[in-house]
Every structure is written in structure tokens, then in C-alpha cells.
C-alpha positions as CSV (number, residue, x, y, z in Angstrom):
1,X,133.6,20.7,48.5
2,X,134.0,16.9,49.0
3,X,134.1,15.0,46.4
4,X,131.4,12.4,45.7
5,X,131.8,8.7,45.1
6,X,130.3,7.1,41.9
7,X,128.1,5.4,43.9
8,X,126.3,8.4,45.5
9,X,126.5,10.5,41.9
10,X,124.3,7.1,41.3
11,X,122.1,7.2,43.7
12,X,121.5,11.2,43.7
13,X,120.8,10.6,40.2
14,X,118.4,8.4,40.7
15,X,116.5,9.7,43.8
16,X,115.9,12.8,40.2
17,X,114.4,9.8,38.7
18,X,112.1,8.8,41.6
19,X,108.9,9.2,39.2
20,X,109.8,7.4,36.4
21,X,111.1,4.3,39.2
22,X,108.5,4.2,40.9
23,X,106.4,3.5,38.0
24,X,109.0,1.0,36.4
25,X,108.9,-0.9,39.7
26,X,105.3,-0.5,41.3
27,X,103.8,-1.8,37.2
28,X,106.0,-4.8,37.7
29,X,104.3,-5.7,40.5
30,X,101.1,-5.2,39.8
31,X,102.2,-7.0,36.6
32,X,103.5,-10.2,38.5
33,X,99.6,-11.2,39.9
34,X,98.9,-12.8,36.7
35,X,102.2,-13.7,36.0
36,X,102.3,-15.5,39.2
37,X,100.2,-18.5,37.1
38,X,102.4,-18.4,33.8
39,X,105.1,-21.6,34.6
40,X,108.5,-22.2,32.9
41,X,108.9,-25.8,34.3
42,X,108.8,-25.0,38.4
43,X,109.5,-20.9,38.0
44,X,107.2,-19.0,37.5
45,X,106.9,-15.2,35.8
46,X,106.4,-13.7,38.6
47,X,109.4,-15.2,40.4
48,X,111.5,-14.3,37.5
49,X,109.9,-10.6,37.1
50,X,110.0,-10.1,41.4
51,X,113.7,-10.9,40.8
52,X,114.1,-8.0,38.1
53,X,111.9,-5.7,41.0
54,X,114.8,-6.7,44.1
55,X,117.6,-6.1,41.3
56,X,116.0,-3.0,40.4
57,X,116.1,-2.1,44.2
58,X,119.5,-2.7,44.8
59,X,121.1,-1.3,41.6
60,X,119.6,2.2,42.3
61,X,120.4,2.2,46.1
62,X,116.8,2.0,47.5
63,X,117.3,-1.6,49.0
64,X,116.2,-1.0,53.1
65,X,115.4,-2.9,55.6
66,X,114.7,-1.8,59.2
67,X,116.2,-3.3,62.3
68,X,112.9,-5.0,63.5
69,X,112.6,-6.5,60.2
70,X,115.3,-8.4,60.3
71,X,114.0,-10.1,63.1
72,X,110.7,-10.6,61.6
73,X,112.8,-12.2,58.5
74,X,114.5,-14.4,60.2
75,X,112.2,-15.6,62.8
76,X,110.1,-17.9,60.4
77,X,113.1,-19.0,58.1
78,X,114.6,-20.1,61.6
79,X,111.2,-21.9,62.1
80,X,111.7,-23.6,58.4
81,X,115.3,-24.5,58.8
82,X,114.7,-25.9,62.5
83,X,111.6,-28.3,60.6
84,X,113.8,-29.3,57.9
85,X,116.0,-30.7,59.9
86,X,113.6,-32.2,62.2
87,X,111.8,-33.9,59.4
88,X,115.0,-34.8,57.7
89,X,116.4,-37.0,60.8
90,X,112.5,-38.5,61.3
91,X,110.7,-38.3,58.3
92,X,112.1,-41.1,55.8
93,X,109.3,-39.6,53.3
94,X,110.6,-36.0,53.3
95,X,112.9,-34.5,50.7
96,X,115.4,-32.6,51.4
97,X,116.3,-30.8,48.0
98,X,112.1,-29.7,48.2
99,X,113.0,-28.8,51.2
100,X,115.5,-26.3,50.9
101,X,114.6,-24.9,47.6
102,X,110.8,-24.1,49.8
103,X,113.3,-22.4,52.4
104,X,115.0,-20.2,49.0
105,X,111.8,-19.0,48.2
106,X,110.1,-18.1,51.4
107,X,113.7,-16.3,51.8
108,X,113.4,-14.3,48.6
109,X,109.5,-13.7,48.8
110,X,110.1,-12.4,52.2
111,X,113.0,-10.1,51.3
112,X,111.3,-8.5,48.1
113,X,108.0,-7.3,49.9
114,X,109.8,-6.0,53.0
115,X,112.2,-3.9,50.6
116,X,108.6,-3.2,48.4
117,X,107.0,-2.5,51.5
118,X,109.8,0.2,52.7
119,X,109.8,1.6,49.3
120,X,106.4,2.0,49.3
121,X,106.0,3.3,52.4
122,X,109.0,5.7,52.6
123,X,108.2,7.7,49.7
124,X,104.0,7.6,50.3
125,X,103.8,6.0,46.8
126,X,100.3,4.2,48.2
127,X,98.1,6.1,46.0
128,X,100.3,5.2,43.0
129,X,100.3,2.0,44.0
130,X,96.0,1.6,44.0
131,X,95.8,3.5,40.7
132,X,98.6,1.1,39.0
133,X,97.0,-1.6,40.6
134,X,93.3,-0.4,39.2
135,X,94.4,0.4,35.8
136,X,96.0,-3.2,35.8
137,X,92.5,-5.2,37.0
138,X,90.9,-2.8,34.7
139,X,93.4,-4.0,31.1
140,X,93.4,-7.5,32.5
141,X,89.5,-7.5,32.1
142,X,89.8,-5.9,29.1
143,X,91.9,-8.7,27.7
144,X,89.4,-10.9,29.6
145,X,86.4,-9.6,27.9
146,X,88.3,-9.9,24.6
147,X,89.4,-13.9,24.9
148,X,85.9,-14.8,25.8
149,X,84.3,-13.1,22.9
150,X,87.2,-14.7,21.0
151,X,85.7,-17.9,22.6
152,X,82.2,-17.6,21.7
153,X,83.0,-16.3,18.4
154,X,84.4,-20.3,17.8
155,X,87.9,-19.2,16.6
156,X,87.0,-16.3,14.5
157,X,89.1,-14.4,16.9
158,X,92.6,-15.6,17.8
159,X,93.2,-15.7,21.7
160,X,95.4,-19.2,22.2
161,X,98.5,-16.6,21.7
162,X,97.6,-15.2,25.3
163,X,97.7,-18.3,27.1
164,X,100.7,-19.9,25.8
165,X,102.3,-20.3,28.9
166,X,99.0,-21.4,31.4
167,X,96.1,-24.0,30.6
168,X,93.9,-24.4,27.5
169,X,91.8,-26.9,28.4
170,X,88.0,-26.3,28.6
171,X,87.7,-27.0,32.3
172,X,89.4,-23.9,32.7
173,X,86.5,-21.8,31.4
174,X,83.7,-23.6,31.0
175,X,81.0,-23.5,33.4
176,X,81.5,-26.9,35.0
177,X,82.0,-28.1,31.2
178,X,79.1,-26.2,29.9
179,X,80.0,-24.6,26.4
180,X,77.4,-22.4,26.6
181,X,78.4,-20.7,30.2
182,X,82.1,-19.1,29.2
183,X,84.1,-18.1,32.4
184,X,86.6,-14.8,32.0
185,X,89.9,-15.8,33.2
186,X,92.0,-13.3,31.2
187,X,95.7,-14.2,31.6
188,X,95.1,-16.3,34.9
189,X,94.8,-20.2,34.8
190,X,91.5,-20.1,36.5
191,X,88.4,-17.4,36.8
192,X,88.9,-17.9,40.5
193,X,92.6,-16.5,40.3
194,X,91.3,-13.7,38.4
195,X,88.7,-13.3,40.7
196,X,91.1,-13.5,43.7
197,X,93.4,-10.3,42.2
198,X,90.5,-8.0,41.1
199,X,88.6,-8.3,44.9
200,X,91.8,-7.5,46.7
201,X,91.6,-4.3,44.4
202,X,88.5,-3.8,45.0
203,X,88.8,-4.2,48.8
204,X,91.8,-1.6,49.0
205,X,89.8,0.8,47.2
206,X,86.5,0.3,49.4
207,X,88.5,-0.2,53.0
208,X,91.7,2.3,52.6
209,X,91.5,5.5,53.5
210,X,93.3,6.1,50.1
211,X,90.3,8.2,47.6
212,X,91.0,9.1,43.7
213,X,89.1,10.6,41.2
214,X,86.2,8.7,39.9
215,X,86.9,5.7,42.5
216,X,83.4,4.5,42.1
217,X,83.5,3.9,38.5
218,X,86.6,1.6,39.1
219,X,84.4,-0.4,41.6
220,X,81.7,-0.6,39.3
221,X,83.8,-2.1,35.8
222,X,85.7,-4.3,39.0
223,X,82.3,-5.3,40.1
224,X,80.9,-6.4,36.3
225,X,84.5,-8.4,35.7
226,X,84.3,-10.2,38.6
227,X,80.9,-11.3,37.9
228,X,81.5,-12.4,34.7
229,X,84.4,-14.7,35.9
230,X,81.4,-16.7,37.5
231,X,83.0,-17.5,40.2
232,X,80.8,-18.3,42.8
233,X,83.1,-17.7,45.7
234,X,84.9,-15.3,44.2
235,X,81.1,-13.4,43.3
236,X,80.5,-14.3,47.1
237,X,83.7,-12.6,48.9
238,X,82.7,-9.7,46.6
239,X,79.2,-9.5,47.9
240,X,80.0,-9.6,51.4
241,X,82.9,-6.7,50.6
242,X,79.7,-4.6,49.9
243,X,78.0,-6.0,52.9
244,X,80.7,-4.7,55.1
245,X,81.1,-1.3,53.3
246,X,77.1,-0.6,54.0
247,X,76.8,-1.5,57.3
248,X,79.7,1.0,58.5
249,X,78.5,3.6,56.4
250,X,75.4,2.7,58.5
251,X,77.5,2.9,61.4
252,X,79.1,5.8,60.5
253,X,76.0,7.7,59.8
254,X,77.4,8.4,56.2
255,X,74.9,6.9,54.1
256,X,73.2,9.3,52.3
257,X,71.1,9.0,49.0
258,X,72.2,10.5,45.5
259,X,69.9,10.5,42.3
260,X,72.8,8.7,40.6
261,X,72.0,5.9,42.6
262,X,68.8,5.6,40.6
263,X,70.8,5.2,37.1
264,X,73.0,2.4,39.3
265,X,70.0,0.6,40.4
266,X,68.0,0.4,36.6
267,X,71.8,-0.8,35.1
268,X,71.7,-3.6,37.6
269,X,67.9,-4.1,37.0
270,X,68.7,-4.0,33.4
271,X,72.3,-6.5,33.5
272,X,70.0,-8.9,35.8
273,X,67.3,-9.5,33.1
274,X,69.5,-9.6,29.8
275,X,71.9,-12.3,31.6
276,X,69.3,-13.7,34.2
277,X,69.8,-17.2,32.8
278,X,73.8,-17.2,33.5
279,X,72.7,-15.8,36.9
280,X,70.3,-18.3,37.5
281,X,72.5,-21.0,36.7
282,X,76.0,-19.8,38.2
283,X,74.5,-18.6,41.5
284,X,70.9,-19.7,42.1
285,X,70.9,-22.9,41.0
286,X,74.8,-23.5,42.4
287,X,73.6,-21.9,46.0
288,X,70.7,-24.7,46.1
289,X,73.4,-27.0,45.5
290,X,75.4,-25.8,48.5
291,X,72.6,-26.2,50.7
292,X,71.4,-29.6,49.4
293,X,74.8,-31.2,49.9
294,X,74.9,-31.6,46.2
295,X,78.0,-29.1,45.6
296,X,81.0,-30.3,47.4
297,X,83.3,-27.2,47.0
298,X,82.5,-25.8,50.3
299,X,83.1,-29.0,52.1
300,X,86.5,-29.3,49.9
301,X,88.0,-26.0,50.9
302,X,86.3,-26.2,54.7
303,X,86.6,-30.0,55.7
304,X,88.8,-31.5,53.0
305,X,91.4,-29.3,52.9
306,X,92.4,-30.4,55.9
307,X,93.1,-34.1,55.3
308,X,96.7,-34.4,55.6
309,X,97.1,-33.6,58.9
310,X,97.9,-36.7,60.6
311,X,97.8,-37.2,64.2
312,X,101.4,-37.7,64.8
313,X,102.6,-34.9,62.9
314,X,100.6,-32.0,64.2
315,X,103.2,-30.8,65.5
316,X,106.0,-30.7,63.1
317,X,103.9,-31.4,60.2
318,X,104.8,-33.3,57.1
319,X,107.6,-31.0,55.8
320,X,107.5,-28.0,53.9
321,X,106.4,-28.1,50.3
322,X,105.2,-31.7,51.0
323,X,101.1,-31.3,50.8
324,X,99.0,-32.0,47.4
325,X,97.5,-29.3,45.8
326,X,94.6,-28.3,48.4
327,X,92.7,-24.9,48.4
328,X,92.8,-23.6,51.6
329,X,96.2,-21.4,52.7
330,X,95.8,-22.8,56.5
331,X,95.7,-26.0,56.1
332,X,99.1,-25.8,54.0
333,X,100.2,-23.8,57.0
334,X,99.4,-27.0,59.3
335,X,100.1,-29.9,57.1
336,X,103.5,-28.3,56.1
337,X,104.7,-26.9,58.8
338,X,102.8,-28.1,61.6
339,X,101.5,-26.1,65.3
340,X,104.0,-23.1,64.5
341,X,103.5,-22.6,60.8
342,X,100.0,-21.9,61.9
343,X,100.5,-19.8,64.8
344,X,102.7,-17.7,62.3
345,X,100.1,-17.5,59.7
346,X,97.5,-16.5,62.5
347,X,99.6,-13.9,64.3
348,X,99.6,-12.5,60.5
349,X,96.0,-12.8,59.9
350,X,94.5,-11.5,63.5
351,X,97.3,-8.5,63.2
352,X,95.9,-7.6,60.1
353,X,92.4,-7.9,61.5
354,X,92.6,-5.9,64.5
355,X,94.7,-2.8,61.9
356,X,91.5,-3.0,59.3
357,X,88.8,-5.5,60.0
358,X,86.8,-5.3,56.8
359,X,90.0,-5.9,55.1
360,X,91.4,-8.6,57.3
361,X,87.8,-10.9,56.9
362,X,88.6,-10.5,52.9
363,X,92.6,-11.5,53.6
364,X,91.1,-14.9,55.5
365,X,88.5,-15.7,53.0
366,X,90.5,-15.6,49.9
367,X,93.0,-17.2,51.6
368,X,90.4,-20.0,52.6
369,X,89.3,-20.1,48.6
370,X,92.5,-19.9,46.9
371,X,95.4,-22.1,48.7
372,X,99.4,-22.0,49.0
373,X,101.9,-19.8,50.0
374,X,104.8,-21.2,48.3
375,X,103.7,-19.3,45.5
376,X,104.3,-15.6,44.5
377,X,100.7,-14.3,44.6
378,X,99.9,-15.2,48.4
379,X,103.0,-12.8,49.1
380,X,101.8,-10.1,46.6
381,X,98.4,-10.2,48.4
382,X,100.3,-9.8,52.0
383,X,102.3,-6.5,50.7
384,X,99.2,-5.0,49.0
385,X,97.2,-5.8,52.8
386,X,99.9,-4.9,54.9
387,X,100.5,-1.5,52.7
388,X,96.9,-0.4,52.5
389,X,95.4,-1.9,55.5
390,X,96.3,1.1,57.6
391,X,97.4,4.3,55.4
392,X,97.2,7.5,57.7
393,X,100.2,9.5,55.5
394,X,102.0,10.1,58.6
395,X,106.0,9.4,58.8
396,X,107.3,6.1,57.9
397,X,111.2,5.8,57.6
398,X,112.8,6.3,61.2
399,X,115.4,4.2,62.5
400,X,116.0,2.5,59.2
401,X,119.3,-0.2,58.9
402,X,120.5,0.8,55.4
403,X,122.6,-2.4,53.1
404,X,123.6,0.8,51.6
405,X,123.9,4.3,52.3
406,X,123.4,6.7,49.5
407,X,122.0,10.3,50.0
408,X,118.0,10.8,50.9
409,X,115.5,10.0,49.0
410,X,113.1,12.5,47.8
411,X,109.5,12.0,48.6
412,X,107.2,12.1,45.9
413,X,103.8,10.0,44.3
């Protein structure tokens, strides 16, 4: 009998260890959402904690990537590096050391969620995955639920301890500076981040084919947490989830009535009169607004977004990294990177549209509400999308190009 290296006794001890891995790994992910807005200076947690996942990776042998991936790796950082130096040689304004530090990242973003994605995939961890991902959105809005009693309670409770590395300010929980209107934002800088996370949950668990025990009281407690971040886009993207859910159970023939839908209704019937006046001012009074021209944050995200796209650099754009905070993910796509950072971005989205439809409209509209992809969470979102969007449990890991090579995995989860 041969004998075996150390590195695969390593790796064959690991592949026993598969459970306790995956659960290491899949919680640091689900983990690095709202660690995405906690900043050391330019870093942020999530980088630091997604470099701890790909270290993780490689140090027990599971770091793959297949052949066509490298291709669809290296396509856009060829499309990055070609604009750098384009806009290095003819944009006096562009800095280079932004420049190639935006390169770094999109580099190491895009090598963690193909390895994640692999993983994932390879061992049919997707159910893990939502039920990690759940039980996260569901201890985030406990802690949520906790910091604004902590508010209203005027310091009787201590909560500044969980936001010591994100904002404090009131504008970050107030209802457009009303003290009597407190937002949930848990451990996110905004409601509308923490709004962003728990619909993409709720998306995977209403538009995968992936089912659980007691799914629907998961969308319910995600349903009540997202409303009480009062985010009206957030609150509206949820809404229309819903929407698209009923009409293809219409579709589908598949709606049928249960007598527990009765206890559903008189809950919301109930919640609607005891917080009516927070509903009437977050949402009734703020959808008047919209249509009267009064409320600008539609026009902001739509219209505004788009401002920095000059004429004479539609093609190229204005370098990457180079656009002001703006809240809409395609028009950072444009004003960075010009004509071909968008095609990239829509070749992405309408991929992911024509795989799960339901689940591509929710990709584009919280990409339209909640802008940047030089960030860790708009990568987080496209691993979740492209992992759940179309789960059938059928074979994954053929013709796979292996950094290493250490004896096969098991397949568990």
C-alpha cells in the first residue's frame, strides 16, 4: 500500500470533517452581510472575514476552480486593467493607486464566490446554506428589535456597544429625523441595508426550489422585520416578492385555501390597527409624496444616479472607483467603467433573469435601491442569486481544474 503524503492525510482528514466545515465556512458568510457595513478605515469586516473564508478554502484543500471559470475571471479584470490604462494615459483626473487597489478587490471578490460557489455546489450544501442564512436574518432582527427598544427606552438599555464600528447618528434611524418613528437597522448602517439582506432571504426561500420545515414561519418573522425597518423601498421590493409568488401560484393552479390563512389575515388586521399611525406615515403619507413630486428618492435612484456620465466618456467612463456615492449599482457600472462595464453587468443580470425570473426582477431592483459593487455585499448577493436561482440537485462537479489535488470530497448537507 502506497504511502500517503501529509498533504492528502490532510485533506482525507478533512473531507471527515465536511459537517463541521461547512458550517464554519457557510456562518462566515452569512456573517459577512452585515459586516460588509462595519469599516476599519477603507476595509471593511467583511473583506477581512471573506479573507479568513478563501484561507479556510485553501488550507483544507477545497480551493476549485473550473476551466470555464477562469475565463469568466479573467475576462472582466482584463476589461479593468485595459480601462486603467486607458484612463491613466487620458484622464489627468484619474488615480491610479484607486485604480489598482479597485482591480485587487474585484480580483479577490471574484475569486472567493467562484471557490464559495464550487463548494457550495459540489457538495449540495444549498439547503444549509438558506437555513444558515435564515437563522442569521432571523438573530439579526432579533438584535434589531432589541436596539430599538433600547432606543425608545431613552438609554435605559445599552445598545451603542453594537454599533461601534458603523454610524450613530440619528439620521440613521430616525424616520426622516422624527424621534417618534425609530427605524430597525440592527448591525447595518442603514434600515435599507438591513432591508436589502433579509429580502434576498426572503426571495431565495419564496423562488428556490429549496423547501424546509416550517418555511412559512421564517417568511412571516422576515416579513414583520422588514417592515419595521420602514423602509419604503425596501417594504416595496418585499411587496412585489409576494406579488410575483401569487400570481404563479395562480399560474400554476396551486393556490389553494387553508383555515390557517384566517389566523394570518386577523394578525395582519390586528398589526395594521395597533401600528396604523407608523403605517400611515411611512407608507401612505410617503406614497402621496412620490406621486406629488414631493419625495425625491425615486427620481434620485432613477434619474440622478445617473449624473456622472458625461458625454465624452461613455465609453470608457471616468475610471474605476472614481463615482460619488450614488444608489444605483448601474449607473456605477457606466460612470466607472463606461459601455462595457455595463454590458457586463447586463449579461449578469438578464442571465440570471432568463434562469429564475422572479428572482432576477428582485436582483435588479435592489440593485437599483442600494448602489456599488466595489463593496463586499453586491458580491455576496451575486453568490447567494447565482447558487439558488436554479437548484435542481442534479450533478455539479465535472471537469473541474483543481489548484490542488487531494482525494474526493464526500458529499454531504
Amino acid at each position: 500500500m502506497p504511502k500517503q503524503s501529509i498533504w492528502s492525510r490532510w485533506t482525507s482528514w478533512n473531507d471527515q470533517q465536511v459537517s463541521i466545515w461547512s458550517l464554519i465556512l457557510l456562518s462566515m458568510v452569512s456573517l459577512s452581510f452585515f459586516l460588509s457595513d462595519w469599516l476599519i478605515s477603507i476595509v471593511t469586516f467583511a473583506d477581512v472575514m471573506l479573507g479568513f473564508v478563501l484561507a479556510t478554502l485553501i488550507t483544507i484543500g477545497a480551493f476549485k476552480v473550473k476551466t470555464k471559470q477562469i475565463k469568466w475571471i479573467g475576462l472582466p479584470l482584463a476589461m479593468i486593467l485595459v480601462n486603467n490604462g486607458y484612463q491613466f494615459f487620458t484622464n489627468n483626473s484619474f488615480n491610479i493607486r484607486l485604480g489598482i487597489a479597485s482591480f485587487i478587490k474585484i480580483a479577490f471578490y471574484l475569486v472567493v464566490i467562484t471557490n464559495l460557489f464550487n463548494y457550495i455546489k459540489e457538495r449540495r450544501f444549498e439547503k444549509k446554506f438558506l437555513l444558515i442564512l435564515n437563522w442569521t436574518a432571523l438573530i439579526l432582527g432579533g438584535i434589531g428589535i432589541y436596539i430599538t427598544i433600547a432606543l425608545y427606552s431613552d438609554g435605559q438599555l445599552p445598545y451603542r456597544l453594537f454599533w461601534e464600528f458603523t454610524r450613530y447618528d440619528i439620521y440613521s434611524y430616525f424616520f426622516e429625523s422624527n424621534p417618534a418613528i425609530i427605524r430597525t437597522r440592527s448591525l447595518f448602517s442603514e434600515p435599507a441595508h438591513f432591508g436589502y439582506f433579509l429580502n434576498l432571504v426572503l426571495a431565495f426561500n419564496l423562488f428556490s426550489r429549496i423547501k424546509f420545515e416550517k418555511q412559512w414561519l421564517f417568511n412571516v418573522l422576515l416579513t414583520l422585520i422588514i417592515f419595521s425597518t420602514f423602509s419604503y423601498s425596501m417594504i416595496g421590493i418585499m411587496g412585489l416578492s409576494f406579488g410575483m409568488k401569487l400570481i404563479k401560484k395562480v399560474i400554476d393552479k396551486e393556490l389553494k385555501w387553508h383555515s390557517g390563512y384566517w389566523l394570518l389575515i386577523a394578525g395582519l388586521v390586528v398589526l395594521t390597527i395597533v401600528f396604523w399611525e407608523f403605517i400611515e406615515v411611512t407608507l401612505i403619507q410617503r406614497t402621496l409624496a412620490l406621486f406629488s413630486g414631493e419625495d425625491t428618492s425615486a427620481q434620485m435612484r432613477l434619474i440622478e444616479s445617473w449624473q456622472y456620465i458625461q458625454r465624452d466618456t461613455i465609453l470608457f467612463g471616468n475610471g474605476i472607483g472614481h463615482t460619488p456615492v450614488i444608489t444605483n449599482t448601474f449607473a456605477y457600472f457606466q460612470s466607472d467603467l463606461g459601455i462595457l462595464g455595463t454590458v457586463a453587468a447586463l449579461v449578469l443580470t438578464v442571465s440570471i433573469i432568463k434562469q429564475n425570473f422572479a428572482l432576477g426582477i428582485v436582483f435588479v431592483l435592489l440593485n437599483v435601491s442600494k448602489g456599488g459593487y466595489l463593496g463586499p455585499a453586491y458580491w455576496l448577493m451575486v453568490l447567494c442569486v447565482l447558487v439558488f436561482m436554479n437548484h435542481t440537485g442534479s450533478e455539479y462537479s465535472k471537469h473541474q481544474f483543481k489548484i490542488y489535488n487531494p482525494s474526493n470530497h464526500k458529499v454531504g448537507g
